[in-house]
Biopython code that builds the backbone (N, CA, C, O; Angstrom):
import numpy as np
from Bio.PDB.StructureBuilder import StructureBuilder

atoms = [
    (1, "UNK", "N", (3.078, -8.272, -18.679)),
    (1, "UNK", "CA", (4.072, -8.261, -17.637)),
    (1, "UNK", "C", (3.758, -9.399, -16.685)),
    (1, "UNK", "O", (2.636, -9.740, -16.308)),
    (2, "UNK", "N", (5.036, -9.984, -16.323)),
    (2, "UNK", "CA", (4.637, -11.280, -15.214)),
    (2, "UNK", "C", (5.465, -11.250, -14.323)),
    (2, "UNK", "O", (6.579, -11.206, -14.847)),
    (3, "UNK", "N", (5.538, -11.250, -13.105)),
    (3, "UNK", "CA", (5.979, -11.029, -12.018)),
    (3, "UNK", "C", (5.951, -12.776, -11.112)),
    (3, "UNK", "O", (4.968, -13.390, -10.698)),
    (4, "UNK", "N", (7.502, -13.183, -11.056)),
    (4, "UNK", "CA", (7.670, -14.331, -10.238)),
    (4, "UNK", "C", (8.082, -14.311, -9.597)),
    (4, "UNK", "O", (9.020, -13.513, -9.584)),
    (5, "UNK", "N", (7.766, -15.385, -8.054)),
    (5, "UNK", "CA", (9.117, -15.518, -6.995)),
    (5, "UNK", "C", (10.199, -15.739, -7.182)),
    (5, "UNK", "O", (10.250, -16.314, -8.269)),
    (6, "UNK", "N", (11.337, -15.614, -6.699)),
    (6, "UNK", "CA", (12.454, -16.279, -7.163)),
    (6, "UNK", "C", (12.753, -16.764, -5.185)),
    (6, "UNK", "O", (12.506, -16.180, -4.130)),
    (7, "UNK", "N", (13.380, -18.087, -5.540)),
    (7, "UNK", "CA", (13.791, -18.392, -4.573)),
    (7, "UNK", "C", (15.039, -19.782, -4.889)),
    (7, "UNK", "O", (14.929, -20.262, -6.017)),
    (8, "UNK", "N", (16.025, -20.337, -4.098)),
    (8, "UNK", "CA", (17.307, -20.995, -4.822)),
    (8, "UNK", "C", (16.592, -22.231, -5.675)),
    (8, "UNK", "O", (17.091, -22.643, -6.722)),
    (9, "UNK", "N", (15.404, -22.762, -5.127)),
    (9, "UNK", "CA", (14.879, -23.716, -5.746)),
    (9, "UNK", "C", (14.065, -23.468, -7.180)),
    (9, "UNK", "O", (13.606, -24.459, -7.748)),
    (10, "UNK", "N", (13.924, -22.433, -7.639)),
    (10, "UNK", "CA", (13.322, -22.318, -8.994)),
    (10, "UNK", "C", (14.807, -21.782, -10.134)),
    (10, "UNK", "O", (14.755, -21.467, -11.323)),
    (11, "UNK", "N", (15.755, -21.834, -9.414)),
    (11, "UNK", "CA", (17.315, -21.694, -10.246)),
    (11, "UNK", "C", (16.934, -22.722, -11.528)),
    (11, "UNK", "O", (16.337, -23.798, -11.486)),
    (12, "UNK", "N", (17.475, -22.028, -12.639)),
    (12, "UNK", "CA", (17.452, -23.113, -13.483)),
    (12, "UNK", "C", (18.768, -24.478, -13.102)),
    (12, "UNK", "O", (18.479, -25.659, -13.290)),
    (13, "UNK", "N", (19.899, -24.133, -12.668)),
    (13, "UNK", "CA", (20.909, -24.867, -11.879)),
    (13, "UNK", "C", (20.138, -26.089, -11.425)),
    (13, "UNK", "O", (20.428, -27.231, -11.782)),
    (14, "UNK", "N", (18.942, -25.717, -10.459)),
    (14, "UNK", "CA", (18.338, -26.912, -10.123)),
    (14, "UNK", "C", (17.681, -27.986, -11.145)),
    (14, "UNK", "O", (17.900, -29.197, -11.147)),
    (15, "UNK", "N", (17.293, -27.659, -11.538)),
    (15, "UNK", "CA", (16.648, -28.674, -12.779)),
    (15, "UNK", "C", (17.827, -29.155, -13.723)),
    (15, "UNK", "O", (18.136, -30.305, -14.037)),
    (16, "UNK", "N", (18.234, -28.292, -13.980)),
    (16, "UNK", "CA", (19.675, -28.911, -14.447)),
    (16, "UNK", "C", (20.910, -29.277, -13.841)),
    (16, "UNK", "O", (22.072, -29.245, -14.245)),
    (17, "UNK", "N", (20.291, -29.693, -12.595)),
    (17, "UNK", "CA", (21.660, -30.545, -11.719)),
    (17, "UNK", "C", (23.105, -29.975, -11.855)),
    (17, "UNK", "O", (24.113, -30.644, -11.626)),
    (18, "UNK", "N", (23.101, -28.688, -12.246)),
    (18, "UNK", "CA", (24.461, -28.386, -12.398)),
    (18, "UNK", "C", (24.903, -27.469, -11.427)),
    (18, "UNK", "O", (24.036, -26.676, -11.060)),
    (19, "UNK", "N", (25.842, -27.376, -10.992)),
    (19, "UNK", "CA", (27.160, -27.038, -9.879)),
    (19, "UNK", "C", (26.304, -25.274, -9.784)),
    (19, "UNK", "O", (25.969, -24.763, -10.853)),
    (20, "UNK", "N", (26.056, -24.573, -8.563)),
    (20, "UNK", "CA", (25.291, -23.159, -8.743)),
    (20, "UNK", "C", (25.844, -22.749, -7.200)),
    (20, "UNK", "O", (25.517, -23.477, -6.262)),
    (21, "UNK", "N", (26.710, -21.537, -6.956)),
    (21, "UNK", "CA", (27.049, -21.352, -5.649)),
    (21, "UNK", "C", (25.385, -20.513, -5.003)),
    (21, "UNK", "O", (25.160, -20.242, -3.823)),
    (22, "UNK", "N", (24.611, -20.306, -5.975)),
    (22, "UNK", "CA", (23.412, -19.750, -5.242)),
    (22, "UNK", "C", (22.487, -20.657, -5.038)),
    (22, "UNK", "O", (21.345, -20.282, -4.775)),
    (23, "UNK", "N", (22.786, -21.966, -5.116)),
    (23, "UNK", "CA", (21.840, -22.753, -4.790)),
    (23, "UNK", "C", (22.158, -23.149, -3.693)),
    (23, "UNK", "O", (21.442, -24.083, -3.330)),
    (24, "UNK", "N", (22.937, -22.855, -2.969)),
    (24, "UNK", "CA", (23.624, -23.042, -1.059)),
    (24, "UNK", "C", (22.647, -22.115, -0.733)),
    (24, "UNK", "O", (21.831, -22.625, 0.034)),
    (25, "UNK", "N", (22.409, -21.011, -0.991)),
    (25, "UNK", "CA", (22.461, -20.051, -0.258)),
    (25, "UNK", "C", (20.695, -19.828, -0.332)),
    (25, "UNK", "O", (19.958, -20.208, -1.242)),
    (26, "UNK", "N", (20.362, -19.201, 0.740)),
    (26, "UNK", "CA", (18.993, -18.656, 0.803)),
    (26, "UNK", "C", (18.390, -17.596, -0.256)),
    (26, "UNK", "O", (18.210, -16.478, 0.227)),
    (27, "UNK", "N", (18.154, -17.704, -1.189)),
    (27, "UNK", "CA", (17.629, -16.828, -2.235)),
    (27, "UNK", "C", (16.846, -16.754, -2.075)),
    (27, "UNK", "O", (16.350, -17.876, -1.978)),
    (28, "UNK", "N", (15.585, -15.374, -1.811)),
    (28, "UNK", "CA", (14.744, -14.815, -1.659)),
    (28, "UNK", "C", (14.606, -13.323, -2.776)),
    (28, "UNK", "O", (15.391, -12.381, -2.881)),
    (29, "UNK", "N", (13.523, -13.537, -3.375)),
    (29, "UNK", "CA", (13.429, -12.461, -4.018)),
    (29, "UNK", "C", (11.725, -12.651, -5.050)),
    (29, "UNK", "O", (10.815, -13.462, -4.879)),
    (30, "UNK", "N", (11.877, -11.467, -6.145)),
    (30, "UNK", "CA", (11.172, -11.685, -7.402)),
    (30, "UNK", "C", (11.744, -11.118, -8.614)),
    (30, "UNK", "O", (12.832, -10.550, -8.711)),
    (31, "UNK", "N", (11.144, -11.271, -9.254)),
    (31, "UNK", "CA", (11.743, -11.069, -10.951)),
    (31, "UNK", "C", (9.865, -10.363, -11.917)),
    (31, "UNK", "O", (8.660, -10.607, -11.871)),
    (32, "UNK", "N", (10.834, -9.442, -12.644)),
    (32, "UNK", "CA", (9.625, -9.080, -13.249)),
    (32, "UNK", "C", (9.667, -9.080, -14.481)),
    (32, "UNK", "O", (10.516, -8.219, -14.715)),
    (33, "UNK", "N", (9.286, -9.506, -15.523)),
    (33, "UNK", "CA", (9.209, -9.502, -17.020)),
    (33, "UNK", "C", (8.392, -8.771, -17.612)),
    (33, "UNK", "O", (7.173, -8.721, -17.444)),
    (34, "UNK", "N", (8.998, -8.219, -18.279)),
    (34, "UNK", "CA", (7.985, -7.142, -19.056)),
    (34, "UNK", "C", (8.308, -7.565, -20.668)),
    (34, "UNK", "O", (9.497, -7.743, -20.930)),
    (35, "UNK", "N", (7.457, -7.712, -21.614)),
    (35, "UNK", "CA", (7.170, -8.003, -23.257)),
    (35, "UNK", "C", (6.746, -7.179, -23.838)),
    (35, "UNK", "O", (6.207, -6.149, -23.433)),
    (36, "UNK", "N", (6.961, -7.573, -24.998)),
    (36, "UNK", "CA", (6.670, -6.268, -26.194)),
    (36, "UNK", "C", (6.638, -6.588, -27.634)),
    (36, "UNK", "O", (7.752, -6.926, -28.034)),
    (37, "UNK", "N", (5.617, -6.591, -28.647)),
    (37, "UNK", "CA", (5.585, -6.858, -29.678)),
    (37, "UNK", "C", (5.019, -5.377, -30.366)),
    (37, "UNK", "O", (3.981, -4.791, -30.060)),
    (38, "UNK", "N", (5.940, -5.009, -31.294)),
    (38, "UNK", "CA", (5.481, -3.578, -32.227)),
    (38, "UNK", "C", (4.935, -3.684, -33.284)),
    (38, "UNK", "O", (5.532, -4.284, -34.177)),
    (39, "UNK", "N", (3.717, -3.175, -33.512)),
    (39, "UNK", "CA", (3.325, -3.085, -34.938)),
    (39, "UNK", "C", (4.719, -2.697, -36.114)),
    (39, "UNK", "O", (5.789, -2.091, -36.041)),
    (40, "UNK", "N", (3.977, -3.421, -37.127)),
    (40, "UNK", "CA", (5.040, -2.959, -38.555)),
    (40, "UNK", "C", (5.272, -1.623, -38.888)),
    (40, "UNK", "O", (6.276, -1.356, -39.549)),
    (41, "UNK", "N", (4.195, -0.382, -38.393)),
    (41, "UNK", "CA", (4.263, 0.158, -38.716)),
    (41, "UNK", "C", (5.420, 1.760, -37.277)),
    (41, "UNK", "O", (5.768, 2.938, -37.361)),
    (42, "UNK", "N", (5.490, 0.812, -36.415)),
    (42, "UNK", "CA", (6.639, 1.579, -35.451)),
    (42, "UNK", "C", (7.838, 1.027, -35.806)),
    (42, "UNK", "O", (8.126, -0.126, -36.129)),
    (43, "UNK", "N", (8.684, 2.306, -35.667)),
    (43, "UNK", "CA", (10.906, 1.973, -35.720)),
    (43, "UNK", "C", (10.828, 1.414, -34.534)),
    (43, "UNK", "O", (10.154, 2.152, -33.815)),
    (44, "UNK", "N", (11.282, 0.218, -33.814)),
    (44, "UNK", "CA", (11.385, -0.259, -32.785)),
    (44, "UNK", "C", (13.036, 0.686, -32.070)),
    (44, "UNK", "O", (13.449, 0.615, -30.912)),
    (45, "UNK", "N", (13.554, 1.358, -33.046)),
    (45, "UNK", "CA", (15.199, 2.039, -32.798)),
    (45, "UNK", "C", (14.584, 3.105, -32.329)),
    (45, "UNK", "O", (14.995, 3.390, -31.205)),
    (46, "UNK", "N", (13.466, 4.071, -32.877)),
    (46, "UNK", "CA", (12.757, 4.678, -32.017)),
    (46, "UNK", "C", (12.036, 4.662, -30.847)),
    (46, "UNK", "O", (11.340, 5.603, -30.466)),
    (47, "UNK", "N", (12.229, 3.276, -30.074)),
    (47, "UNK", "CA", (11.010, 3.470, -28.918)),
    (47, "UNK", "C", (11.866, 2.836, -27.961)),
    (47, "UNK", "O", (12.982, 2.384, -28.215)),
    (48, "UNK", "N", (11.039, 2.819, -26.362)),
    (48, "UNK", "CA", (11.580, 2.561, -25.342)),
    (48, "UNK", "C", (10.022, 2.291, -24.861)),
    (48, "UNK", "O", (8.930, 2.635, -25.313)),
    (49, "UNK", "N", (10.527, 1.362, -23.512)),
    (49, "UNK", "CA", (9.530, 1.256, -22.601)),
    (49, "UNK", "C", (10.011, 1.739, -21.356)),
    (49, "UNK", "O", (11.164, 1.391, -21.100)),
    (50, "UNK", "N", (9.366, 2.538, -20.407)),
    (50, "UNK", "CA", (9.235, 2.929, -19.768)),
    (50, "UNK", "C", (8.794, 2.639, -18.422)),
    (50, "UNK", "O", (7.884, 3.358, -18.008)),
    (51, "UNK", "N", (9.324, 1.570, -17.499)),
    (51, "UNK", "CA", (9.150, 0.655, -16.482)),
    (51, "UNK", "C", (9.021, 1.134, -14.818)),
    (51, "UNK", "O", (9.873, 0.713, -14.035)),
    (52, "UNK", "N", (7.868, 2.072, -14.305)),
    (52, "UNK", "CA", (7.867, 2.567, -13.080)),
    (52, "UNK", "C", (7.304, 1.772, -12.414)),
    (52, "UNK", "O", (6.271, 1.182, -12.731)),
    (53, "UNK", "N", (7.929, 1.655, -11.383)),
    (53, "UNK", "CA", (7.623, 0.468, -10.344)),
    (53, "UNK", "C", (7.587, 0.580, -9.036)),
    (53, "UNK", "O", (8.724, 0.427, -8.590)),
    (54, "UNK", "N", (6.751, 0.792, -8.151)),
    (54, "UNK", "CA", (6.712, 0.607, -6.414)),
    (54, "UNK", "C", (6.770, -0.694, -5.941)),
    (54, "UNK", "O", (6.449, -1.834, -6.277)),
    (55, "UNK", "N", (7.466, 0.094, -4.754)),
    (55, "UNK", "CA", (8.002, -1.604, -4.044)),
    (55, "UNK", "C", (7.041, -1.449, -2.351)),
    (55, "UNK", "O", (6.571, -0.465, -1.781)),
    (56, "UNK", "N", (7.060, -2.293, -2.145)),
    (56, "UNK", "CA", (6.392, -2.265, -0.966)),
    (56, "UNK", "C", (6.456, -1.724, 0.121)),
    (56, "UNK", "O", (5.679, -1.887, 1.062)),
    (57, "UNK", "N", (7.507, -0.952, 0.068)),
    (57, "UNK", "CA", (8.054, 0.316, 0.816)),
    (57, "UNK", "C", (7.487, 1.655, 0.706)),
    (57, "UNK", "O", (7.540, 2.635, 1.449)),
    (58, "UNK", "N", (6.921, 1.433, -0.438)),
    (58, "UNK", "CA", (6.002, 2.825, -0.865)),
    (58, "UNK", "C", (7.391, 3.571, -1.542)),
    (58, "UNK", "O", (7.597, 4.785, -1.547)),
    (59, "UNK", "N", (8.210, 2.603, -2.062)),
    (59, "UNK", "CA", (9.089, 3.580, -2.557)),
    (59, "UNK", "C", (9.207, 3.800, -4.098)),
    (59, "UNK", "O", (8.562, 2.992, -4.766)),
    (60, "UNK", "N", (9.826, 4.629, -4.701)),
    (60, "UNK", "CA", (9.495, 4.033, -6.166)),
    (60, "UNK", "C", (10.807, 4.173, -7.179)),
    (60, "UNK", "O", (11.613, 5.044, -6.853)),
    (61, "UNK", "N", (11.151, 3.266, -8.587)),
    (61, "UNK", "CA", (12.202, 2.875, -9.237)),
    (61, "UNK", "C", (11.264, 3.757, -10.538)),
    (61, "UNK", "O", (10.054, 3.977, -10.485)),
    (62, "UNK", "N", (12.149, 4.141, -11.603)),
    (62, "UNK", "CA", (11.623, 4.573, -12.771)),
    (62, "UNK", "C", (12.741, 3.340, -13.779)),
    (62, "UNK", "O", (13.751, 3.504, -13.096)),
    (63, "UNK", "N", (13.042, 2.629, -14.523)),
    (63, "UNK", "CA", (13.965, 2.166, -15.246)),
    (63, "UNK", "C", (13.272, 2.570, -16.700)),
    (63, "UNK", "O", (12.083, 2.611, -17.019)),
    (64, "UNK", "N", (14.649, 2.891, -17.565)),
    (64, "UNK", "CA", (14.186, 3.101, -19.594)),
    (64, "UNK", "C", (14.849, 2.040, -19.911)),
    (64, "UNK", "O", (15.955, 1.838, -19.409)),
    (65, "UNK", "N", (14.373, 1.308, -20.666)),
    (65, "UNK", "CA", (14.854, 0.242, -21.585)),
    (65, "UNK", "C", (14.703, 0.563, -22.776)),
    (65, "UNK", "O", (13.557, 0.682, -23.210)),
    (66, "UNK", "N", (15.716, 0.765, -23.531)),
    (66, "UNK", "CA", (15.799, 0.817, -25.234)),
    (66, "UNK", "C", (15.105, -0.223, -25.975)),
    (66, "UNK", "O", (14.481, -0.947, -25.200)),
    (67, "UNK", "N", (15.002, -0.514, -27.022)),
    (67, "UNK", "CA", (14.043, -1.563, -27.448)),
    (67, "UNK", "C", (15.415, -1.670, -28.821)),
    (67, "UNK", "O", (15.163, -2.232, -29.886)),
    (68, "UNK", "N", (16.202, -1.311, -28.658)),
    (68, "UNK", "CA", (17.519, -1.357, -29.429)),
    (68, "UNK", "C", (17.047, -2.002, -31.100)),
    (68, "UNK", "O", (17.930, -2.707, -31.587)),
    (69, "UNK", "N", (16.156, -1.878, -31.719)),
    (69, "UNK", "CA", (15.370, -2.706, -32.796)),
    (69, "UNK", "C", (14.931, -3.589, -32.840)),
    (69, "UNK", "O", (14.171, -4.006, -33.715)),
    (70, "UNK", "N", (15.273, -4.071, -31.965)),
    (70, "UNK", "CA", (13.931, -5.377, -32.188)),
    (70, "UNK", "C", (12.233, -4.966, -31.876)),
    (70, "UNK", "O", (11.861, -3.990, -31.224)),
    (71, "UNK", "N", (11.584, -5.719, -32.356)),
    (71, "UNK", "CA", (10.128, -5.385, -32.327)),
    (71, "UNK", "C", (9.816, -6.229, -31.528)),
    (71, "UNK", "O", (8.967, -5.710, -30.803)),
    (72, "UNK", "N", (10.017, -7.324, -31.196)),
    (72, "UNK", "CA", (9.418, -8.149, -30.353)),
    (72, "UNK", "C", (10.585, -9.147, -29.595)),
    (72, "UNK", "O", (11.388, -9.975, -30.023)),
    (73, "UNK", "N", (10.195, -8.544, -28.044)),
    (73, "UNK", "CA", (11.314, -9.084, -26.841)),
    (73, "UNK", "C", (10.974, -9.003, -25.386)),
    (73, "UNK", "O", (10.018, -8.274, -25.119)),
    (74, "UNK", "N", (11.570, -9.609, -24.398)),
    (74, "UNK", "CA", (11.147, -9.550, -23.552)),
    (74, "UNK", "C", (12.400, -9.132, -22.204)),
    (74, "UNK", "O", (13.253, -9.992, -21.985)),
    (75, "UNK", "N", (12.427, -8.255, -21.645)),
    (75, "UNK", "CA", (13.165, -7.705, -20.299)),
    (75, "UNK", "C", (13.162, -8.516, -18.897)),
    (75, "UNK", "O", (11.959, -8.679, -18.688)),
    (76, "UNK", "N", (13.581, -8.867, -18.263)),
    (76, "UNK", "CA", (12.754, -8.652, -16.995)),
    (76, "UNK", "C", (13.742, -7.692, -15.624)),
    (76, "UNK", "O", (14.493, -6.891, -16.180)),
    (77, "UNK", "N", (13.823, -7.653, -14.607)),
    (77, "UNK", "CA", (14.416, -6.876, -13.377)),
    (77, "UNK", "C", (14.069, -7.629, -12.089)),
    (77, "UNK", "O", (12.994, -8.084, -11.698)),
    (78, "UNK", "N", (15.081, -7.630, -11.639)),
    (78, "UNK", "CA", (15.433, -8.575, -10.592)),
    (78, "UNK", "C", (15.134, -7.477, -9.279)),
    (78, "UNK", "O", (15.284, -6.259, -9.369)),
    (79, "UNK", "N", (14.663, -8.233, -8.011)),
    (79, "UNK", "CA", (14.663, -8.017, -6.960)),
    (79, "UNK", "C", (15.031, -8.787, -5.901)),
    (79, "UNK", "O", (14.149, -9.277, -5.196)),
    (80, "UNK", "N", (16.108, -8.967, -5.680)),
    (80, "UNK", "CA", (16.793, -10.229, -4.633)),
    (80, "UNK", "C", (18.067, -9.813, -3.913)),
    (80, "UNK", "O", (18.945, -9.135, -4.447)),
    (81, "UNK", "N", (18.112, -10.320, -2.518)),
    (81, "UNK", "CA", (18.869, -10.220, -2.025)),
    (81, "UNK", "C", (18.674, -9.177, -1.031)),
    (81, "UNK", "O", (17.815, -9.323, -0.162)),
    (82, "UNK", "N", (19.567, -7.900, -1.101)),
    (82, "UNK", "CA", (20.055, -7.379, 0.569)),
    (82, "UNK", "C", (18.379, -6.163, 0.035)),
    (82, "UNK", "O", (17.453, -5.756, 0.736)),
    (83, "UNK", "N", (18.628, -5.995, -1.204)),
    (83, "UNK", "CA", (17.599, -4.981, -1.996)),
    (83, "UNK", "C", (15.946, -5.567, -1.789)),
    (83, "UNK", "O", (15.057, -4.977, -1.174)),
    (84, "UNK", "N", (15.904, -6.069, -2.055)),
    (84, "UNK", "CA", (14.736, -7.305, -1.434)),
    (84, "UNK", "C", (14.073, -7.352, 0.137)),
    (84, "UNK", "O", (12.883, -7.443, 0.437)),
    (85, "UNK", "N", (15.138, -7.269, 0.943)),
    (85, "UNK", "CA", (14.655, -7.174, 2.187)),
    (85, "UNK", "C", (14.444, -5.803, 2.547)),
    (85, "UNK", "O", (13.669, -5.450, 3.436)),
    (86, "UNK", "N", (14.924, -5.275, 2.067)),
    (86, "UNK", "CA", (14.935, -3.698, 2.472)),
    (86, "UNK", "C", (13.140, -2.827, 1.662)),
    (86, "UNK", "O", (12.361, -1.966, 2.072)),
    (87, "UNK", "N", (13.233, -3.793, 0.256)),
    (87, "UNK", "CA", (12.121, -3.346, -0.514)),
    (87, "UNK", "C", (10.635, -3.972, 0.291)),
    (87, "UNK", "O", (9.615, -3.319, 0.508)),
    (88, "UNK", "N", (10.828, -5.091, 0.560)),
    (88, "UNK", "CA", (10.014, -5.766, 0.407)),
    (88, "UNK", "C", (9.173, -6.534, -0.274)),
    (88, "UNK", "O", (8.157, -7.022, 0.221)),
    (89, "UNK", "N", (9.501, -6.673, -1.315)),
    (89, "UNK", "CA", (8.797, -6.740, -2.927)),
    (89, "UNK", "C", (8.342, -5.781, -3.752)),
    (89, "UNK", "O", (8.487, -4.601, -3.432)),
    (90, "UNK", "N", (7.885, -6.047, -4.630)),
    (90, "UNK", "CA", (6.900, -5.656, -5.424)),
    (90, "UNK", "C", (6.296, -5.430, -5.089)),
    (90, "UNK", "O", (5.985, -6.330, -4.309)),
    (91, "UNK", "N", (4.828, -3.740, -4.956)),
    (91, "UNK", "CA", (3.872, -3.551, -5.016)),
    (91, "UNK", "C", (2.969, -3.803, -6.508)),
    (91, "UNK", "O", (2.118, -4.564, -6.969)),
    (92, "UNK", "N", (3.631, -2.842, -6.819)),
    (92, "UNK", "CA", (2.427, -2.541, -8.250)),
    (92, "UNK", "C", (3.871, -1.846, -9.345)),
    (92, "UNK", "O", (5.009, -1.475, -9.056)),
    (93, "UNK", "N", (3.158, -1.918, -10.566)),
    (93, "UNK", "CA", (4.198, -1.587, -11.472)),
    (93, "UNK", "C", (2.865, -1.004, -12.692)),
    (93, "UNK", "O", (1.645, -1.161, -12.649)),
    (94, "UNK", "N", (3.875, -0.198, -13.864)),
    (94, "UNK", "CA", (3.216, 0.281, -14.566)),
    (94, "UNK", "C", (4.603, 0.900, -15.941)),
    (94, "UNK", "O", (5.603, 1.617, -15.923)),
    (95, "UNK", "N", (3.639, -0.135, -17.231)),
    (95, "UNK", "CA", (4.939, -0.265, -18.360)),
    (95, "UNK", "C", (4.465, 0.547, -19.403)),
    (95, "UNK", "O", (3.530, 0.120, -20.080)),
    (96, "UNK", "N", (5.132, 2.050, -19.735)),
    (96, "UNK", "CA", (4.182, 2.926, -21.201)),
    (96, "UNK", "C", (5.448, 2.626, -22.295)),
    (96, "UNK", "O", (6.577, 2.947, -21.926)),
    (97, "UNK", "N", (5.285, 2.058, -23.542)),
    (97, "UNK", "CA", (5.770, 2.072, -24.395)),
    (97, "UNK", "C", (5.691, 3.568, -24.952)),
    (97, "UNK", "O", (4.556, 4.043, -24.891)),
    (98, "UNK", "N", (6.617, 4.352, -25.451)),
    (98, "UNK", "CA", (6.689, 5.846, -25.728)),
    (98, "UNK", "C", (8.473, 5.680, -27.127)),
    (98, "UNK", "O", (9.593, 5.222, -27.355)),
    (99, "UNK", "N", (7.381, 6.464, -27.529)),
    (99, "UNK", "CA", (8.851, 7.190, -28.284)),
    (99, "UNK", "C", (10.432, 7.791, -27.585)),
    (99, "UNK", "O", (10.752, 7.786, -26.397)),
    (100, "UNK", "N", (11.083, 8.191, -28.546)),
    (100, "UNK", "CA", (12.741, 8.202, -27.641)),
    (100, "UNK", "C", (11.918, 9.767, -27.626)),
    (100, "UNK", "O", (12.646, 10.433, -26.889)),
    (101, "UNK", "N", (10.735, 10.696, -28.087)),
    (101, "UNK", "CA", (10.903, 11.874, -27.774)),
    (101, "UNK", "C", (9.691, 12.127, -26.982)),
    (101, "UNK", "O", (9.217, 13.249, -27.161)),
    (102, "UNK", "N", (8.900, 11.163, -25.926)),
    (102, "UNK", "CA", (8.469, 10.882, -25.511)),
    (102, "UNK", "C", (7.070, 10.615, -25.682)),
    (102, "UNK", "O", (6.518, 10.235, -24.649)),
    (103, "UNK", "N", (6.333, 10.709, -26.712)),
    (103, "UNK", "CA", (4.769, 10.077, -27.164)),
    (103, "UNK", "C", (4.651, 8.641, -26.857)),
    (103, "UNK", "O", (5.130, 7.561, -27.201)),
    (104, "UNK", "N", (3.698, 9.194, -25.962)),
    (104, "UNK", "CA", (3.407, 7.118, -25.104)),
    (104, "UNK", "C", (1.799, 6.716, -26.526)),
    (104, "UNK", "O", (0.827, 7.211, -27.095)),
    (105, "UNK", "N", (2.568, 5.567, -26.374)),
    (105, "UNK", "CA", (2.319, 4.356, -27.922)),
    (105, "UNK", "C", (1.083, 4.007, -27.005)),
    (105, "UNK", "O", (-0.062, 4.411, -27.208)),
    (106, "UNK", "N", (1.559, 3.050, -25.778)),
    (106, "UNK", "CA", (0.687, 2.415, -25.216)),
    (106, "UNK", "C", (0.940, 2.273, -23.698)),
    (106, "UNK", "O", (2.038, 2.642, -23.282)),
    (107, "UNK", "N", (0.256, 1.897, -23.041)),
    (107, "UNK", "CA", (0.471, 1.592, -21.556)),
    (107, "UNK", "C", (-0.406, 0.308, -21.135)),
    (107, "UNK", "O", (-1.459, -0.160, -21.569)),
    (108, "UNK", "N", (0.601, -0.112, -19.961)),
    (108, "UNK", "CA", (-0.265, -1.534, -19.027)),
    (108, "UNK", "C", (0.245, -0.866, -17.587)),
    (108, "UNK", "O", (1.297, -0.339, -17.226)),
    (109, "UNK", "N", (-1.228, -1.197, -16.851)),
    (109, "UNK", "CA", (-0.955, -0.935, -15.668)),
    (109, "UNK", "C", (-1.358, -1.935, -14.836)),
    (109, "UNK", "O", (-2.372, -2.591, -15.074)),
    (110, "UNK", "N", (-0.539, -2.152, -13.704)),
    (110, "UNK", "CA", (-0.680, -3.257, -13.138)),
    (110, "UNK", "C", (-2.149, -3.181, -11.914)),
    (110, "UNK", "O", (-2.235, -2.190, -11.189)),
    (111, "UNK", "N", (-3.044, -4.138, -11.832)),
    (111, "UNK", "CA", (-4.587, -3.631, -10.945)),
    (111, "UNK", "C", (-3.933, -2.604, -9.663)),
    (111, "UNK", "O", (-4.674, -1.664, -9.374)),
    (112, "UNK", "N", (-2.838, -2.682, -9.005)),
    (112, "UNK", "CA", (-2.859, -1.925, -7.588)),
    (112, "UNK", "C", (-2.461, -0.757, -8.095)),
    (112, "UNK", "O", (-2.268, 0.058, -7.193)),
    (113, "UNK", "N", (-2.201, -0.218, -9.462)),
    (113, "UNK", "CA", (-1.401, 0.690, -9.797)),
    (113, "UNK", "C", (-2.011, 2.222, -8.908)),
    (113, "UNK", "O", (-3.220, 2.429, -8.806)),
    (114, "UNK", "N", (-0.949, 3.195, -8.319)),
    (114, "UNK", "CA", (-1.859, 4.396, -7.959)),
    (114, "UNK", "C", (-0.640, 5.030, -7.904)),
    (114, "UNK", "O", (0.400, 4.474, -7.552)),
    (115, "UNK", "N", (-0.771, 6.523, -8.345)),
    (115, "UNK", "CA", (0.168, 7.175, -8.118)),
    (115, "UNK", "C", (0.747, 7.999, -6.913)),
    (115, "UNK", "O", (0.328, 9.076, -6.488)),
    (116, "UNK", "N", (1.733, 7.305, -6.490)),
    (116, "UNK", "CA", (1.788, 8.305, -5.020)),
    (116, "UNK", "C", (2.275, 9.692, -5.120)),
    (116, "UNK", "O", (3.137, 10.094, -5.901)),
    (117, "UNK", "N", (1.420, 10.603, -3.960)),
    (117, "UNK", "CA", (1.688, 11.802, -3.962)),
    (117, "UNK", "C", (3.431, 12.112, -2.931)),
    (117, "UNK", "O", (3.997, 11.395, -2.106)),
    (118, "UNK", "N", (3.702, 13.141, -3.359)),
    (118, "UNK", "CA", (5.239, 13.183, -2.666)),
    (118, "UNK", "C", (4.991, 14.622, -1.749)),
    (118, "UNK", "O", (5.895, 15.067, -1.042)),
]
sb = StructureBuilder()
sb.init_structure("model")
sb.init_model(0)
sb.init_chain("A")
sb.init_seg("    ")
for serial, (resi, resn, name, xyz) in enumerate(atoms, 1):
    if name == "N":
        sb.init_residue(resn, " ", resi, " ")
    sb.init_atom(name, np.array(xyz, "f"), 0.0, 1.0, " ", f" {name:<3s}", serial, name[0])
structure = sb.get_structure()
């Protein structure tokens, strides 16, 4: 998993000199990518990853991503804009690859990972 700033100047628009109404504008945010390569021996139509994430609010997002068959791909989730200021970023995140009937394959956890109590 890799976690970047985003801001109007890392737009691909910019490097490619081409016409971008978000490159006026103050873009502030991050982006998070999460990857995945399955052994031969998992249905990739069977599995999902499982993407829980705190934001610096101490608040927290759960997202499921299907892995729709492919074995090897990459996601990422945006944090920008009005959602962004309100979040604050990214804290910590934590990705379990699991079956659609829920047996976790594998997990990555990100170093700040902790589970908050409610």
């Amino acid at each position: 998993m890799t976690r970047v700033p985003l801001t109007s100047e890392s737009l691909p628009s910019q490097f490619a000199e081409s016409p971008d109404p978000l490159k006026e504008s103050s873009l502030l945010g991050e982006k998070l990518y999460v990857s995945w390569f399955l052994a031969n021996s998992l249905k990739a139509k069977d599995c999902q990853i499982r993407l829980r994430i705190i934001y610096k609010d101490l608040t927290e997002e759960e997202i499921l991503y299907p892995l729709k068959g492919y074995r090897v791909g990459t996601f990422g989730t945006l944090l920008a804009g009005e959602k962004y200021e309100e979040k604050k970023g990214f804290y910590s995140y934590k990705a379990t690859l699991e079956t659609s009937k829920g047996i976790v394959l594998d997990t990555w956890k990100q170093l700040m990972w902790v589970e908050i109590e409610k």
